[in-house]
MARBA-3410 file (N, C-alpha, C, O; in Angstrom, 1 decimal):
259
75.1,152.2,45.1,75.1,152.0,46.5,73.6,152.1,47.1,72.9,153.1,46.9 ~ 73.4,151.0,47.7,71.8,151.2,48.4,71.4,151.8,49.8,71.2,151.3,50.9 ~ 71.3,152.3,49.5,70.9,153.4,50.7,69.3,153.2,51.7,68.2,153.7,51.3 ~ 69.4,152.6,52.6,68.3,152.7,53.2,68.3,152.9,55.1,69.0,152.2,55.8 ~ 67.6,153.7,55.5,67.3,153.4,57.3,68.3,154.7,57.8,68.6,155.7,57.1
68.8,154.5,59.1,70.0,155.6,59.3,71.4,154.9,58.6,71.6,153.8,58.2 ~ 72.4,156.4,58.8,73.2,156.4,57.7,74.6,156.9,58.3,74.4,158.1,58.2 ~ 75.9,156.7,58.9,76.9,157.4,59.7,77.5,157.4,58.6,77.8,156.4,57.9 ~ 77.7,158.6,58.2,79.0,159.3,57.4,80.2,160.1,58.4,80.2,161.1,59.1 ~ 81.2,159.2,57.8,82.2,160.0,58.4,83.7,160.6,57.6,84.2,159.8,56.8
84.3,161.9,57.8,85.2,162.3,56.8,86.3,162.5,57.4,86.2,162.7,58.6 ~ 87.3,162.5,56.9,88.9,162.4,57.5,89.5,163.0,56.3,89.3,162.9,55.1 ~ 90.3,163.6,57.1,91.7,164.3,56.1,91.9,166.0,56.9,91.8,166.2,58.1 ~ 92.2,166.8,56.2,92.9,168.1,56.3,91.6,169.0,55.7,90.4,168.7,55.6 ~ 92.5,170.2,55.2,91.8,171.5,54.9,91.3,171.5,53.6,90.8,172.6,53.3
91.2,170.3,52.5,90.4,170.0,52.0,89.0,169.6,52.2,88.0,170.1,51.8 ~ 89.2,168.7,52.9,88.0,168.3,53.5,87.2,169.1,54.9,86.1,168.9,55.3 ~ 88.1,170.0,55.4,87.4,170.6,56.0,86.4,171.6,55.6,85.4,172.1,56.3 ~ 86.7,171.9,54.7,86.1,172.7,53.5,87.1,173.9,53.5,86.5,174.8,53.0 ~ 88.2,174.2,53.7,88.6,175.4,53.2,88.6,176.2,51.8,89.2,175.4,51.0
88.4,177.0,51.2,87.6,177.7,50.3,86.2,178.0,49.5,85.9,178.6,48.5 ~ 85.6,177.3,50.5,83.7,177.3,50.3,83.3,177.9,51.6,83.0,177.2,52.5 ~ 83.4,178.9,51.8,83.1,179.6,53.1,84.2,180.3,53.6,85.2,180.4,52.9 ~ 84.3,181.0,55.1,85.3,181.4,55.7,85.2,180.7,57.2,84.4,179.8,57.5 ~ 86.1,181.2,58.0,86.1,181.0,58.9,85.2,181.5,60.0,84.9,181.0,61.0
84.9,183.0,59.3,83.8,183.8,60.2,82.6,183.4,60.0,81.9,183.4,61.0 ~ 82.0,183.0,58.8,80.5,182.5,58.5,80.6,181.1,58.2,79.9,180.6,57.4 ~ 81.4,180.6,58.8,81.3,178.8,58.4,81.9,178.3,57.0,81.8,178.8,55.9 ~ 82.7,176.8,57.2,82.8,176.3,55.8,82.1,175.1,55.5,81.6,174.3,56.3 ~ 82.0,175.1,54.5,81.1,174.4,54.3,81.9,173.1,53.2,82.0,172.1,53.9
82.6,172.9,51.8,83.4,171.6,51.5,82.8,170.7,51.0,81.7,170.1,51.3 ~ 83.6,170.6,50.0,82.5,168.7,49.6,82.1,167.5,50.4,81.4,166.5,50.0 ~ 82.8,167.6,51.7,82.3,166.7,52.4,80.9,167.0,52.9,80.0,166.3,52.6 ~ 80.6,168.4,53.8,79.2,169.0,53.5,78.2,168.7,52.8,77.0,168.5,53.3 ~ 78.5,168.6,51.3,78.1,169.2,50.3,77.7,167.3,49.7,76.6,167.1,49.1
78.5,166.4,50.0,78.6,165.6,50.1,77.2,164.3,50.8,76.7,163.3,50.4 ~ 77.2,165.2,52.0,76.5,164.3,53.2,75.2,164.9,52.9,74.2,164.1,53.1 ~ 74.7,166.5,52.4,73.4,166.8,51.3,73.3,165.9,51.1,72.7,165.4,52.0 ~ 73.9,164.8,49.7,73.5,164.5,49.0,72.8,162.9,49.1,72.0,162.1,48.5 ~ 73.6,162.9,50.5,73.2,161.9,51.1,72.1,161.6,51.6,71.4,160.6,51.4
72.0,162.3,52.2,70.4,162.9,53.0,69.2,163.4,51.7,68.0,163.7,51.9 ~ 69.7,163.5,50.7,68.7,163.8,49.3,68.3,162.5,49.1,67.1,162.3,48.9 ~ 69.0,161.6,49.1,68.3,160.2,48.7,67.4,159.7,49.8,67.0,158.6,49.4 ~ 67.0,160.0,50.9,66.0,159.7,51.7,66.7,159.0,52.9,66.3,158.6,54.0 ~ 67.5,159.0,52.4,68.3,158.0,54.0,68.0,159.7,55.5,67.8,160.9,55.6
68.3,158.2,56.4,68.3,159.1,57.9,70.2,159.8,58.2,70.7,159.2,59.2 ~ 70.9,160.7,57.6,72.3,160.4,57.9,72.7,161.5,59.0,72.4,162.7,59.1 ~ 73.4,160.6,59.6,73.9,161.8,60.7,75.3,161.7,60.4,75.6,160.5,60.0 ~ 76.7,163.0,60.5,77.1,163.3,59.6,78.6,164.0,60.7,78.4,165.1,61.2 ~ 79.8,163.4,60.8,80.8,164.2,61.6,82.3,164.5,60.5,82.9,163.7,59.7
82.5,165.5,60.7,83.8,165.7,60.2,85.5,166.2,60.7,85.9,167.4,60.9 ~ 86.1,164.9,60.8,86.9,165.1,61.7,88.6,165.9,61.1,89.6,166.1,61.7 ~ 88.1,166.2,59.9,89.3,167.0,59.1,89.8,168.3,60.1,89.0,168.9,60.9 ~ 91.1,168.6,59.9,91.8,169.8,60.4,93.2,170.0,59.2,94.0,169.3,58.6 ~ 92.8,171.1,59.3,93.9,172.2,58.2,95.3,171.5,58.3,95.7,171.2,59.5
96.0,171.4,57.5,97.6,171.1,57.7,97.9,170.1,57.8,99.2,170.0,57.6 ~ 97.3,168.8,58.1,97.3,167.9,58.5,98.1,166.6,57.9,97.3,165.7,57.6 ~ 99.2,166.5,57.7,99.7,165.4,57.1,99.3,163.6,57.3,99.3,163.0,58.4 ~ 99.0,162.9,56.2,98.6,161.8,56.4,98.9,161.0,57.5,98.0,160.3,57.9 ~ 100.4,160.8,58.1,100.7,160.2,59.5,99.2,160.9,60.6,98.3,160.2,61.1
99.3,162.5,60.5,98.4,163.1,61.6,97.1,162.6,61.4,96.6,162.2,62.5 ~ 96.4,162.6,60.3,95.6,161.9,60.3,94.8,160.7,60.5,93.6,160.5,60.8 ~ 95.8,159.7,60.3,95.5,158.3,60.5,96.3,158.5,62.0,95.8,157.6,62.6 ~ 97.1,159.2,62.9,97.5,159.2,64.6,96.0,159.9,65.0,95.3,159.1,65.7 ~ 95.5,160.9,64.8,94.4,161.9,65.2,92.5,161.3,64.8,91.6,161.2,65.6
92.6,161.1,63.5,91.3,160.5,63.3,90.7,159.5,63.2,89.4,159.3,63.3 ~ 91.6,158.6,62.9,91.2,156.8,62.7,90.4,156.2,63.7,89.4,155.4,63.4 ~ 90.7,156.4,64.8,90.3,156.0,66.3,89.1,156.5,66.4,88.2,155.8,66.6 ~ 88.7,158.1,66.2,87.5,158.4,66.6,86.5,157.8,65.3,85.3,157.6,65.5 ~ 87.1,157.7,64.4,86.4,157.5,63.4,85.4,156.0,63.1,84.2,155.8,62.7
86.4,155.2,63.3,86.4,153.8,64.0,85.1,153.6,65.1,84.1,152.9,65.1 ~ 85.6,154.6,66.2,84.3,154.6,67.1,82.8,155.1,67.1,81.9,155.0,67.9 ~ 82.9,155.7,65.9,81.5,156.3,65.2,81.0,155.1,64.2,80.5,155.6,63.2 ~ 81.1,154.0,64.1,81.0,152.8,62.9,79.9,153.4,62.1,78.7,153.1,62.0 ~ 80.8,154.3,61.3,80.9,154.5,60.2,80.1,153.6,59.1,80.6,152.5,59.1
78.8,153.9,58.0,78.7,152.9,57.1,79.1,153.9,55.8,79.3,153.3,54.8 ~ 79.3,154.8,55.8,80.3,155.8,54.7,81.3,156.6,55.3,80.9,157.2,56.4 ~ 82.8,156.8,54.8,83.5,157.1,55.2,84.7,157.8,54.0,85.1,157.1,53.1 ~ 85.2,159.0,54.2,85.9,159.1,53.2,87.2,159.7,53.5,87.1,160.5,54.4 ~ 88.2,159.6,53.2,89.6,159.4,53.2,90.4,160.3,52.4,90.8,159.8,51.3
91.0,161.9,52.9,91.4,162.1,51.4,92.4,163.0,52.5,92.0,163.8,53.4 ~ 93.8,162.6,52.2,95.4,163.3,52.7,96.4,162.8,51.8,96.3,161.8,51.1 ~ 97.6,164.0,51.9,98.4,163.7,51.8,99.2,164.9,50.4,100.2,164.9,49.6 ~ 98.4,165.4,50.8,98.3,167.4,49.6,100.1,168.1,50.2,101.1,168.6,49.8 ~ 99.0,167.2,52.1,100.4,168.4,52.7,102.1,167.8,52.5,103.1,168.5,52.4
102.0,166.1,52.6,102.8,165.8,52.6,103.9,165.7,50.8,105.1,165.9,50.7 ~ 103.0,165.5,49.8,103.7,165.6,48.6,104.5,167.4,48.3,105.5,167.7,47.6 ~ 103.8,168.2,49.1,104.6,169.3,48.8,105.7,170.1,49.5,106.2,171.2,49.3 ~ 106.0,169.0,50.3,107.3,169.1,51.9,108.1,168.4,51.1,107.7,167.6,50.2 ~ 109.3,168.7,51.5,110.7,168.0,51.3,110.6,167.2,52.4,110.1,167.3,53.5
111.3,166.0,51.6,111.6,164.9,52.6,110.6,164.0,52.4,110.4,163.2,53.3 ~ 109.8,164.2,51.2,108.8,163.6,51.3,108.8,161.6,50.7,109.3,161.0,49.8 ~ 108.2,161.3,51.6,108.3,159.4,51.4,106.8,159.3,51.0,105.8,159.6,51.6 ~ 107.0,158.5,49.6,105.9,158.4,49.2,105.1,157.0,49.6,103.9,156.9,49.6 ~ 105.8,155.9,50.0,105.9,154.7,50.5,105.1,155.0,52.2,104.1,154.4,52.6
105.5,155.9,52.9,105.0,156.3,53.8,103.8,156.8,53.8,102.9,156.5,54.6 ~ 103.7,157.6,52.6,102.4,157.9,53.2,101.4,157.5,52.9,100.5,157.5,53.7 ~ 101.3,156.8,51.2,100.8,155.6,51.0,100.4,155.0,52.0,99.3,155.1,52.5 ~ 101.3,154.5,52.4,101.2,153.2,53.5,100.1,153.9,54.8,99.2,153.1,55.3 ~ 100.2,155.4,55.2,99.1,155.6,56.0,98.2,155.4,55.8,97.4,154.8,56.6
97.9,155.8,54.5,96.5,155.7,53.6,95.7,154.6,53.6,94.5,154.4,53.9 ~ 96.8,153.8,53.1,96.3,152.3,53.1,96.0,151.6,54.4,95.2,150.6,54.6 ~ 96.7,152.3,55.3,96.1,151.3,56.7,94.7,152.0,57.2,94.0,151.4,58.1 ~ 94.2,153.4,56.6,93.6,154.0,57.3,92.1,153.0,56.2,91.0,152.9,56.7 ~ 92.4,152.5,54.9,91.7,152.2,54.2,91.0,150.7,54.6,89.8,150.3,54.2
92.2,149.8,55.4,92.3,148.8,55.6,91.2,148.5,57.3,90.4,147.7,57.9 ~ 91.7,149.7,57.4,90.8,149.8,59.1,89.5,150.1,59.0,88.8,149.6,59.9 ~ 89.1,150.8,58.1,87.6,151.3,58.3,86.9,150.2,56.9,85.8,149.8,57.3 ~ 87.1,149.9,56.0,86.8,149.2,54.9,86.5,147.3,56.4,85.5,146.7,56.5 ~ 87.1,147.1,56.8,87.5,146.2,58.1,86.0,146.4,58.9,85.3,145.4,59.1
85.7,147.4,59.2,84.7,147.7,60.2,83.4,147.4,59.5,82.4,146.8,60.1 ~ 83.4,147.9,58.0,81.8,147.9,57.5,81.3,149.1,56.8,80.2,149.4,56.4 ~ 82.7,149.8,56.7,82.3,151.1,56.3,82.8,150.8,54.6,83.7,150.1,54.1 ~ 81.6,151.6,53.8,82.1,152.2,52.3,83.0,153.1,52.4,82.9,154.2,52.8 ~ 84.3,152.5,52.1,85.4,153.8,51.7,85.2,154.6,50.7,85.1,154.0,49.7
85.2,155.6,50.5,86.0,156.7,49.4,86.7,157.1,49.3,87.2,157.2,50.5 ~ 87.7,157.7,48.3,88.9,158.6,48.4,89.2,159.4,46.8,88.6,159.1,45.8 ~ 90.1,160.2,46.9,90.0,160.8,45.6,91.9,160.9,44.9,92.9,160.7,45.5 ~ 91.7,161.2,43.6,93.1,161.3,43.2,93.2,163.2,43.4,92.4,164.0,43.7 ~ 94.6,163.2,43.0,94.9,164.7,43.2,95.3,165.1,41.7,96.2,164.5,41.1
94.6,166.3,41.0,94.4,166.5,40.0,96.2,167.2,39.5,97.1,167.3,40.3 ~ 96.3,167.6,38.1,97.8,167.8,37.4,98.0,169.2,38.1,97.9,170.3,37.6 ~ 98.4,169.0,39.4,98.4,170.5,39.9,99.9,171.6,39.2,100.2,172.8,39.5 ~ 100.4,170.8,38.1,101.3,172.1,37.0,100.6,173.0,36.3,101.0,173.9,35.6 ~ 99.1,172.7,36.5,98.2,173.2,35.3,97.9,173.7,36.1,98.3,174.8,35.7
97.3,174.0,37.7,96.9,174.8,38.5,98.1,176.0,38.5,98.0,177.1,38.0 ~ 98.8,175.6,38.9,100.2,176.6,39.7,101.2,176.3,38.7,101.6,175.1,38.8 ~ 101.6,177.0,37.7,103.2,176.3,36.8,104.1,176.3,37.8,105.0,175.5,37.3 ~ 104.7,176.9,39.3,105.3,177.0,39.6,105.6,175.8,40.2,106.8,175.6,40.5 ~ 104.8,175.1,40.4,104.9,173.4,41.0,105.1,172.2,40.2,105.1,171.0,40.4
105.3,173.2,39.0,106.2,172.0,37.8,107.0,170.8,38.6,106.8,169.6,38.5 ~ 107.7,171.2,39.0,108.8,170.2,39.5,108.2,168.8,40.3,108.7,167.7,40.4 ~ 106.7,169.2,41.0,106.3,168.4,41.9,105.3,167.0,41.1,104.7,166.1,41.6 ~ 105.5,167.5,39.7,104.4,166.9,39.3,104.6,165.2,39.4,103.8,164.4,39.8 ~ 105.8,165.0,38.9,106.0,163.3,39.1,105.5,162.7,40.2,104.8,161.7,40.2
106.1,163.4,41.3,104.8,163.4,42.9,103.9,162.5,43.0,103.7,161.4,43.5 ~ 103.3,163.5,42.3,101.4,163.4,42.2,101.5,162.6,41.3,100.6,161.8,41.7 ~ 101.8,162.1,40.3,101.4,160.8,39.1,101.6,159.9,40.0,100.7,159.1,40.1 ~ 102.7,159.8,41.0,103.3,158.5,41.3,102.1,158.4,42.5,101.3,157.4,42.4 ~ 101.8,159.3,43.5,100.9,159.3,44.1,99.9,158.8,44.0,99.5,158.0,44.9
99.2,159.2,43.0,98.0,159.0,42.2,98.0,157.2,42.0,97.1,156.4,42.4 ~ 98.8,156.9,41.5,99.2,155.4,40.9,99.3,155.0,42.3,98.3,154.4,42.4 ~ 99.8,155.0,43.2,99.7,154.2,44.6,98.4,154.2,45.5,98.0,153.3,46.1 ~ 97.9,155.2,45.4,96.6,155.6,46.0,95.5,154.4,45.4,94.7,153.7,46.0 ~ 95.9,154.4,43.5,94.7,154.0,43.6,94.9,152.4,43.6,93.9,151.8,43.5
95.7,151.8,43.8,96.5,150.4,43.8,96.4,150.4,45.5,96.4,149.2,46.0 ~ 96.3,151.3,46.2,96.2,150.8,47.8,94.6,150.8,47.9,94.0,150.1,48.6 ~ 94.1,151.7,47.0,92.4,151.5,47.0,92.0,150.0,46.5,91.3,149.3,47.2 ~ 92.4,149.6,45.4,91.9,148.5,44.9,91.6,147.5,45.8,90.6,146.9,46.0 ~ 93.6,147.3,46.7,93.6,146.4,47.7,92.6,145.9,48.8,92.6,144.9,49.5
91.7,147.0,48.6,90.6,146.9,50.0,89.2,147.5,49.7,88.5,148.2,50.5 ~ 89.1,147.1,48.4,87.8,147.8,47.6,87.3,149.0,48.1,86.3,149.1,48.8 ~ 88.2,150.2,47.8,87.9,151.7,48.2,87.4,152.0,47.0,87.8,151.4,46.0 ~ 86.5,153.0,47.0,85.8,153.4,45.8,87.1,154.5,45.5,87.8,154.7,46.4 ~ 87.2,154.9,44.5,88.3,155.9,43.8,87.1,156.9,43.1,86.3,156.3,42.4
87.0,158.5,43.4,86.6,159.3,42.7,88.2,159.9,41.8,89.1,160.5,42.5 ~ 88.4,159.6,40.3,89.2,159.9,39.9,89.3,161.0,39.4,89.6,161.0,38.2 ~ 89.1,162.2,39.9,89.0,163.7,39.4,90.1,163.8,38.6,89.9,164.5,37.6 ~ 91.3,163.1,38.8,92.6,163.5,38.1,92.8,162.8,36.7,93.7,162.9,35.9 ~ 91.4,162.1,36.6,91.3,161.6,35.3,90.8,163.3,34.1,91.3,163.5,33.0
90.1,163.8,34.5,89.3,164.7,33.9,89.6,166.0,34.1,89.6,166.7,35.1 ~ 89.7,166.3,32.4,90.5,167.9,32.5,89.7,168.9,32.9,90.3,170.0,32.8 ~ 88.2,169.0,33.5,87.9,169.7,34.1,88.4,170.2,35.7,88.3,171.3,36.3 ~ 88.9,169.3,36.1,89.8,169.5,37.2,90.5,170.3,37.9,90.8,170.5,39.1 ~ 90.9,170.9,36.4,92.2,172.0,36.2,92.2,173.3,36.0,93.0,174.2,36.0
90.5,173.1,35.6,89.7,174.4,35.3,90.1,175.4,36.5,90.0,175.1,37.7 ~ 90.6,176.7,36.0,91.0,177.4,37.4,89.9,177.8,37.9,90.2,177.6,39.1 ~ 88.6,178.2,37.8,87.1,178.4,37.9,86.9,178.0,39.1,86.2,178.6,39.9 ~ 87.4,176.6,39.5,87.3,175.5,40.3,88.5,175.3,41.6,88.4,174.5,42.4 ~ 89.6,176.4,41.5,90.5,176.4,42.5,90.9,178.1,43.0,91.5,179.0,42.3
90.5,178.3,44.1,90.9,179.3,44.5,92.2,180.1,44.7,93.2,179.5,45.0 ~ 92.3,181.5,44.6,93.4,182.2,44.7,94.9,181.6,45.0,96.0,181.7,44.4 ~ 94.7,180.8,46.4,96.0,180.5,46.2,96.3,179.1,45.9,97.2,178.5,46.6 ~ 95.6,178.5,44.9,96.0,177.5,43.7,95.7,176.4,44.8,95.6,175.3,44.2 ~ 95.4,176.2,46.1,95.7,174.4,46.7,94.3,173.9,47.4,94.1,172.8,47.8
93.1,175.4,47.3,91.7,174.8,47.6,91.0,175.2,46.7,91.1,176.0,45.8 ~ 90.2,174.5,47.2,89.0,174.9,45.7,87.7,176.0,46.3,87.3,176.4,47.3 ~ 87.6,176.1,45.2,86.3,177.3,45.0,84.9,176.5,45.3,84.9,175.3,45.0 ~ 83.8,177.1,45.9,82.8,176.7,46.1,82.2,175.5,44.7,81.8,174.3,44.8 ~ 82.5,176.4,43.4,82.2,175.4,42.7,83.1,174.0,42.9,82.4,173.0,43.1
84.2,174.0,42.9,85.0,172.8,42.8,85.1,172.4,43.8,85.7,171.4,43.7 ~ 84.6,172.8,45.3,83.5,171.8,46.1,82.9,171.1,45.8,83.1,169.9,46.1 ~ 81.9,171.6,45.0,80.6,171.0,44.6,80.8,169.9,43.6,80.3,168.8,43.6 ~ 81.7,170.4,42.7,82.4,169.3,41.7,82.8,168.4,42.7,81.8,167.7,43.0 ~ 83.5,168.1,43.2,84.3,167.0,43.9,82.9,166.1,44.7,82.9,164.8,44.7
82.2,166.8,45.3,81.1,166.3,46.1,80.2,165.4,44.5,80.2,164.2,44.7 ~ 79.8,165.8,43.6,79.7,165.4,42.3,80.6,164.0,42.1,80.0,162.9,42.0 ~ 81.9,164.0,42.0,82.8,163.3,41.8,82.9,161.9,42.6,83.3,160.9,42.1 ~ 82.4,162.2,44.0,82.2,161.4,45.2,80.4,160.6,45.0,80.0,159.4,44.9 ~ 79.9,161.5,44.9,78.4,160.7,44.9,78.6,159.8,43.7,78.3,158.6,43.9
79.2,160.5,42.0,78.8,159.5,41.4,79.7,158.1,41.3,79.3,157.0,40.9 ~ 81.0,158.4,41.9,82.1,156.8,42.1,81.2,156.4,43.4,81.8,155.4,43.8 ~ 80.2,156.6,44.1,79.8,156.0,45.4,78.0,155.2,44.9,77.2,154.5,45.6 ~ 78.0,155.6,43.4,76.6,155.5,42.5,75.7,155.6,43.8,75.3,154.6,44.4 ~ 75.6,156.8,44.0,74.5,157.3,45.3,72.8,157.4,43.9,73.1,157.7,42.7
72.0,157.4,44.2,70.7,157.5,43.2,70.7,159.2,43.5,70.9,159.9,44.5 ~ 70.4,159.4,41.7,70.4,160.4,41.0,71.7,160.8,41.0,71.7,162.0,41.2 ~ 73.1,160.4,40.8,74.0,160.8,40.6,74.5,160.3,39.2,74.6,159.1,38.9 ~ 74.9,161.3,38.3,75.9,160.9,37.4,77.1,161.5,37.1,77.7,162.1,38.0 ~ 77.7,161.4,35.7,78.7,162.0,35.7,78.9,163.5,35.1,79.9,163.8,34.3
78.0,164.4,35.5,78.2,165.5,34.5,78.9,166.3,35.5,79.4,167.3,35.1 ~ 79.1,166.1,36.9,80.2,166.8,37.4,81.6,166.8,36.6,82.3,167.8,36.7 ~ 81.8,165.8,36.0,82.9,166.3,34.7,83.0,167.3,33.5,84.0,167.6,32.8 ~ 81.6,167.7,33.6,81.4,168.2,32.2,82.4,169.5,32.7,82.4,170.1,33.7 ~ 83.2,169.7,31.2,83.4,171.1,30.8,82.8,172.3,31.1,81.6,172.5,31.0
83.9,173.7,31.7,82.7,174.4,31.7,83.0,175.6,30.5,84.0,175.6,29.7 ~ 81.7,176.6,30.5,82.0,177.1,29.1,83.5,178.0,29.3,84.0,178.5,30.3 ~ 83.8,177.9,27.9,85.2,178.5,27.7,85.0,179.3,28.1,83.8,179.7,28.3 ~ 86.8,180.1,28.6,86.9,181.5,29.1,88.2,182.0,28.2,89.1,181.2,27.9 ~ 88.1,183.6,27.9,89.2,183.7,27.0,90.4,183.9,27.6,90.6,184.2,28.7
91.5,183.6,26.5,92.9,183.4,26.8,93.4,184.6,27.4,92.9,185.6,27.0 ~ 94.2,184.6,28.4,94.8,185.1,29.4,95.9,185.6,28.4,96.3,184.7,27.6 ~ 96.4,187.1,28.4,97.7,187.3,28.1,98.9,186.8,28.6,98.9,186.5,29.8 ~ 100.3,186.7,27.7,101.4,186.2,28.7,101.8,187.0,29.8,102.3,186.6,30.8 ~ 101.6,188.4,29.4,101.8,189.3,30.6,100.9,189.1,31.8,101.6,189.1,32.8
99.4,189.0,32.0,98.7,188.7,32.8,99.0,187.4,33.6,98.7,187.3,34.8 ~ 99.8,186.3,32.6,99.6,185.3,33.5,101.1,185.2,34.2,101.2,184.4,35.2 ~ 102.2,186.0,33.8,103.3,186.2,34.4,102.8,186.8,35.8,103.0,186.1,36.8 ~ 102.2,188.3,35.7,101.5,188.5,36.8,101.0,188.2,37.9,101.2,188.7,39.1 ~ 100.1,187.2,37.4,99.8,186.1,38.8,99.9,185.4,39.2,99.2,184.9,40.0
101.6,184.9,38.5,102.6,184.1,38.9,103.2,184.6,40.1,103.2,184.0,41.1 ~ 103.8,186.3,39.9,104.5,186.8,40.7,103.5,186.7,42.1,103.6,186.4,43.2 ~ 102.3,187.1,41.3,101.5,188.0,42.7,101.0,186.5,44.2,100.6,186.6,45.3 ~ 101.2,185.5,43.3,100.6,184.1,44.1,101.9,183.7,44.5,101.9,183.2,45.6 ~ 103.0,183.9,43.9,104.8,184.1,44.8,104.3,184.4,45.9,103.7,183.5,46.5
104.4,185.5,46.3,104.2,186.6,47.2,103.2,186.2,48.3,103.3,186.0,49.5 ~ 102.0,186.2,47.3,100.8,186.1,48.3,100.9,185.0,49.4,101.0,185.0,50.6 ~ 100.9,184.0,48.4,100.6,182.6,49.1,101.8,181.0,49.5,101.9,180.1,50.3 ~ 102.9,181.6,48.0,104.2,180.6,48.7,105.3,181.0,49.5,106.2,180.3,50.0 ~ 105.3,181.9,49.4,106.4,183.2,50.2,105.6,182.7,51.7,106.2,181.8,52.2
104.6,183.1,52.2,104.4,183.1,53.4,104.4,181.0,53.6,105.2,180.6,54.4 ~ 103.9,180.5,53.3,103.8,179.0,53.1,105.3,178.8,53.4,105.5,178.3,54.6 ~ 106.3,178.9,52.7,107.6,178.6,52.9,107.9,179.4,54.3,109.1,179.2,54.6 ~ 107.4,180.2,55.0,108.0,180.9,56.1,107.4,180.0,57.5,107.8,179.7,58.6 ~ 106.6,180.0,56.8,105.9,178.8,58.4,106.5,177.6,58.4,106.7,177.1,59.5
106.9,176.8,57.0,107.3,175.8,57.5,109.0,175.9,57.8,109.7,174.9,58.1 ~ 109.6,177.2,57.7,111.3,177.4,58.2,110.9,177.9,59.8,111.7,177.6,60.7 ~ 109.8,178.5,59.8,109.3,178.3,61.6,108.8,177.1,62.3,108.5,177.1,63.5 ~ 108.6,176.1,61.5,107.7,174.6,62.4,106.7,175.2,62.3,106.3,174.5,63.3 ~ 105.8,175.8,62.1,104.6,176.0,62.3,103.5,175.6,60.9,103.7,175.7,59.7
102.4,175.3,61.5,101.4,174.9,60.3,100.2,175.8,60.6,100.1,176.5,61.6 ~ 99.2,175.6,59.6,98.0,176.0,59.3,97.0,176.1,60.4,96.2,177.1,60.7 ~ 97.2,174.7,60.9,96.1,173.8,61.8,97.1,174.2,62.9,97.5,173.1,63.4 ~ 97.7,175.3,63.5,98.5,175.0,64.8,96.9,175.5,65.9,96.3,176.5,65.8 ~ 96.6,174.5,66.5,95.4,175.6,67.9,94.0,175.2,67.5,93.1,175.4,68.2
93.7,174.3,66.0,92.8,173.9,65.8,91.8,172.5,65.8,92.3,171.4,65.6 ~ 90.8,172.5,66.0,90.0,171.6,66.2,89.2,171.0,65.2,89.3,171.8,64.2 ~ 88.6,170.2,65.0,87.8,169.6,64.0,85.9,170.6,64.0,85.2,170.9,64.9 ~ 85.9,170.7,62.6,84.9,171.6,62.9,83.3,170.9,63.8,82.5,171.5,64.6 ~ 83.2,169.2,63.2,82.2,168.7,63.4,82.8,167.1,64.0,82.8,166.0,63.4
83.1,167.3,65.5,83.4,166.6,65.7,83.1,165.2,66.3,83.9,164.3,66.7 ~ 81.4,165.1,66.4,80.2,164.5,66.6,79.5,164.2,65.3,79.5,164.9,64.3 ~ 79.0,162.9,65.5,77.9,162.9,64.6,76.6,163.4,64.7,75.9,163.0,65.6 ~ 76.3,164.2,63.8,75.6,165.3,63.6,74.0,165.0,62.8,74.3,164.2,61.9 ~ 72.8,165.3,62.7,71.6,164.7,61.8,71.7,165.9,61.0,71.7,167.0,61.5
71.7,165.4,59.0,71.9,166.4,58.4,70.2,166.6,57.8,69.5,165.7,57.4 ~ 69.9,167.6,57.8,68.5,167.8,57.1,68.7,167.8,55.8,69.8,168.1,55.2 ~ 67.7,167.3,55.2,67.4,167.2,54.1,67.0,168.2,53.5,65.8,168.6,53.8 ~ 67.7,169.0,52.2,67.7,170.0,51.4,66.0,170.2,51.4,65.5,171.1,50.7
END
């Protein structure tokens, strides 16, 4: 990708992208989209830089909520990544949300903007307890990247590569990533976007860590029960979500300094 002059980056989606688990709430998040628009601004471009993600956000919310503003920022990079919240809901239509995806890919790829987007990694290897969901995400995965093709969206395919799964790289409660697996994904994105100086060693392996006993990992089966799907399942038997009261953290385009 040639990069030259100023630069509108713009990001869409949920609490991935917003950065949830590279930061907090009280000192800022920061996210591979962040982490991302760095690397942007590393290659010498002028990029000013908005992110219109919000927590919870199901793909319909997103393409109803951000398309428009997104659109009106003409975007010459733009990246696209929903639909975490909707594969793990009952009732879930995969045709549907696909189909959000694809119009949201069809709209901005339309305007002038480089699309990106990413697959969603073997999340049974994250959490066993989401065994059941996994056909989901394969089928997902395979539509995603077949609605990408349609409209030359770049695909970072993280879910190709078993570093993905590395727990190192996903935080406590199994559905965001760790600062590092930020950084990975932002890695993931620069080099499917062949930004200069990017390659592929954001795949690399990291060094082994030793085997977990069966008792230990029963353990933090129970304890991520508890922690994180026990309360998860209680909000959504109340209607309520993540993102209820919230706003986009950056919802301007912004000039990112250069590292």
């Amino acid at each position: 990708m040639e990069l030259e002059g100023d630069l509108r980056y713009v990001a869409l989606g949920d609490s991935h992208t917003e950065g949830v688990g590279d930061g907090d709430d009280e000192t800022g998040l920061r996210g591979w989209a962040d982490r991302l628009a760095d690397r942007l601004a590393a290659t010498g471009a002028r990029v000013e830089y908005a992110n219109l993600a919000v927590r919870g956000r199901l793909a319909r919310q997103v393409r109803e909520e951000q398309l428009a503003p997104a659109l009106e920022m003409r975007p010459d990079v733009a990246t696209v990544f929903a639909g975490v919240n909707d594969v793990i809901r009952s009732g879930y239509d995969a045709g549907a949300v696909v189909g959000h995806m694809e119009a949201m890919f069809a709209e901005l790829t339309a305007s002038g903007a480089r699309v990106a987007t990413l697959t969603f990694p073997d999340i049974a290897r994250i959490a066993p307890l989401t065994k059941p969901l996994l056909p989901r995400v394969l089928d997902f995965n395979e539509r995603l990247r077949a609605a990408a093709g349609r409209h030359g969206v770049v695909v970072a395919d993280v879910a190709a590569h078993e570093v993905s799964t590395d727990r190192r790289l996903w935080a406590t409660d199994r559905l965001h990533c760790t600062p590092l697996g930020h950084d990975r994904i932002a890695g993931a994105l620069a080099s499917a976007l062949t930004l200069p100086g990017a390659d592929g060693s954001w795949a690399d392996a990291l060094p082994r860590m030793p085997e977990r006993s069966a008792l230990l990992a029963v353990a933090e089966e129970v304890r991520w029960l508890g922690t994180f799907l026990g309360p998860w399942i209680l909000r959504r038997l109340r209607g309520r979500s993540s993102g209820d009261g919230r706003a986009a953290k950056r919802p301007a385009l912004l000039p990112v300094e250069p590292a």
